[in-house]
N, C-alpha and C positions, 0 to 999 in steps of 0.2 A: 504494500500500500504506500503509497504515497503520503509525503507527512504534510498535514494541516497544513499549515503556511507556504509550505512551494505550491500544494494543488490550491489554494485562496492566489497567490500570486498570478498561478496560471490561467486563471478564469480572471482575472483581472485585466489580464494581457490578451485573453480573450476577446472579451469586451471592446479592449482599443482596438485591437486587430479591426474589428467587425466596425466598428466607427469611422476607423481609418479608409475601409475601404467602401462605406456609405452602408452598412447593412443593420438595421435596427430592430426594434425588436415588433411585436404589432402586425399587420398583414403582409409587410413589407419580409421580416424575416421568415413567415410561413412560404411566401413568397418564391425566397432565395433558397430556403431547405426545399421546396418542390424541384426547383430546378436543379440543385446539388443530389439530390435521390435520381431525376433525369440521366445526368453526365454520369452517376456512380454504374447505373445500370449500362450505358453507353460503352463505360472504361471497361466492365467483364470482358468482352470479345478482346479486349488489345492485353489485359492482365494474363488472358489464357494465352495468347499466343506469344507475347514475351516467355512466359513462363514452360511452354511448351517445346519454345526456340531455346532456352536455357538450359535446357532438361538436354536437347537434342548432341547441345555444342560440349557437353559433360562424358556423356556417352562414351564416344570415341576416347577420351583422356586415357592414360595411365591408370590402372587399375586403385593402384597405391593413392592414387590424386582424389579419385571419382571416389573410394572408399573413404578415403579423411571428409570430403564434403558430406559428405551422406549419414555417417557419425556423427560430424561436428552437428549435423544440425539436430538430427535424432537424441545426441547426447544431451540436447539442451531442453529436450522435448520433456526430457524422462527426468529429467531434475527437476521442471517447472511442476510438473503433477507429483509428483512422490517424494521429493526431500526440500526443497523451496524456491520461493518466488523474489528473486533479488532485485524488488523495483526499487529499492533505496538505493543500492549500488548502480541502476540504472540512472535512475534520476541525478543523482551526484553525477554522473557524466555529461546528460544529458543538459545540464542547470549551467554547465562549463559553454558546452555551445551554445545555450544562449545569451550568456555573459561574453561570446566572440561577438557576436552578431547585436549586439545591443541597441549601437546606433539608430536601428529603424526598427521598432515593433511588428509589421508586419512580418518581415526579414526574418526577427528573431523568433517568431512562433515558427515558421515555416521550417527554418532549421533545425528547431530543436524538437520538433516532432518527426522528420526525416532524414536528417544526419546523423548514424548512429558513431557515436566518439570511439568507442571501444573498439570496433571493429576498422577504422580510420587511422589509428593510433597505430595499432596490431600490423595494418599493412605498411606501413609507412617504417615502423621498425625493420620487419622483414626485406622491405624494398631495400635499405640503408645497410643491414648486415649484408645482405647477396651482392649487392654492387658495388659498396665501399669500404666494405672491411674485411680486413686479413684473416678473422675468424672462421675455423671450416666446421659449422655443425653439422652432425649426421640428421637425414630426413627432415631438414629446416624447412622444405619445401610441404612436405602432409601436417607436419606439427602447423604451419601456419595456417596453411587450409582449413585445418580441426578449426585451428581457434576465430579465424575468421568469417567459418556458416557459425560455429557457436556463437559469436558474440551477437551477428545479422538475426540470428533467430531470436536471442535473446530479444533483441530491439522489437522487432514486428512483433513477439508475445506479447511483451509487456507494454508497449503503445498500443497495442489495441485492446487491449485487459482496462488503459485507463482511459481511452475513447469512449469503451463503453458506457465507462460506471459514471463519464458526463454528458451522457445523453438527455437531452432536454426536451428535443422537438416529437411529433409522433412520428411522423416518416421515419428517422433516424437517418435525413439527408447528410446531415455534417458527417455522422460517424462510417457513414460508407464512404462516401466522399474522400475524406481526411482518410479511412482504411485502404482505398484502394489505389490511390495517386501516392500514399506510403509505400503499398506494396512494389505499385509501378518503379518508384524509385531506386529501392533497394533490390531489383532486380537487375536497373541499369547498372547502378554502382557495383553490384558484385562484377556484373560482367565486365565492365572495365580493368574492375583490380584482379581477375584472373586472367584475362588476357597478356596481363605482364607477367603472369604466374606458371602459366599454364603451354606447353605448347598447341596449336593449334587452336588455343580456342579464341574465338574470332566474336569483338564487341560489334560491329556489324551484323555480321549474319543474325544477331540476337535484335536486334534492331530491324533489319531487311525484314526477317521472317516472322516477326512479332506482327509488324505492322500491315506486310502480306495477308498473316491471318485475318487481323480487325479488319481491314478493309474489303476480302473476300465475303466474312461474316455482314459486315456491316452492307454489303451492297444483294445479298441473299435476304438480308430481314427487309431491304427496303422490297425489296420487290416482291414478297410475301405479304408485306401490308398494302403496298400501293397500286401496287403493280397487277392490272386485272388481263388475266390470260386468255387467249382466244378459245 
């Protein structure tokens, strides 16, 4: 859980956010939650197909590689249900990013709900021992992996654990919304930081074929609703 005063702060930052960018509370916010419930359902077709392009560009890896990913994120799974839930430890990361990002409130909400620090950190380490330093760890490459879907996962659980528990509206536009442009993202970001990790796997083709799918999906739904057949 989250302690009092950072989740009071954060709905505070909330607030401005949504001011800052004209969204009030009244018809006008029922309003904006209709249309963020719209776009959430809109983002499924691009989330499956990143996510299906993800899965694909993994596959082919080193067995050793695709094994650490698949652990790291499982292992995180089976800790959050059975031995504990480290949103304090989240949060404390999280509370850093957006103490980076301070200057503009909207900014800073947006990063500190979708940049996950730990997992930023981890690679950035990683990247710095492989490339510039004399040190030769055995399997430096799955150990980072492990830790880098465990940390990613860590992130998506517990930001969406505290998505939920501030749901406000009936639709539950914000919390899909805000859940699946989260997903969308930290799907990009992995794929980036394994492309430098990883041989052959290609932030492109995760990109190319994500958006192939939506766009195939998305031009089949139109023409299922609109589109009347001979």
């Amino acid at each position: 859980m989250v302690k009092p005063m950072a989740k009071a702060q954060l709905m505070e930052e909330k607030a401005a956010f949504e001011q800052a960018v004209g969204i009030k509370s009244g018809f006008k916010g029922l309003l904006v939650s209709a249309l963020k419930f719209f776009f959430a359902i809109a983002m499924v077709p691009l989330l499956i197909g990143l996510g299906r392009a993800f899965y694909q560009q993994l596959l082919p890896q080193p067995e050793a590689f695709r094994f650490s990913f698949l652990i790291g994120a499982a292992s995180y799974v089976v800790v959050h249900l059975f031995l504990l839930q480290p949103a304090r430890m989240h949060e404390a990361g999280q509370m850093l990013i957006g103490k980076l990002f301070s200057f503009y409130v909207p900014l800073r909400t947006i990063m500190h709900l979708s940049l996950p620090l730990y997992t930023v950190v981890l690679f950035g380490a990683y990247f710095i021992v492989k490339n510039y330093s004399t040190l030769t760890l055995p399997n430096i490459d799955e150990y980072a992996i492990f830790l880098i879907a465990f940390t990613a996962t860590m992130h998506c659980v517990v930001t969406a654990s505290g998505l939920r528990n501030d749901v406000t509206d009936t639709l539950r536009g914000d919390y899909f919304f805000s859940l699946f442009a989260i997903s969308i993202f930290e799907i990009l970001l992995l794929s980036g930081m394994l492309q430098a990790m990883l041989p052959k796997f290609s932030f492109m083709a995760v990109l190319r074929e994500g958006f192939d799918y939506f766009s195939t999906t998305a031009v089949l739904v139109w023409k299922q609703l609109f589109v009347v057949g001979k």
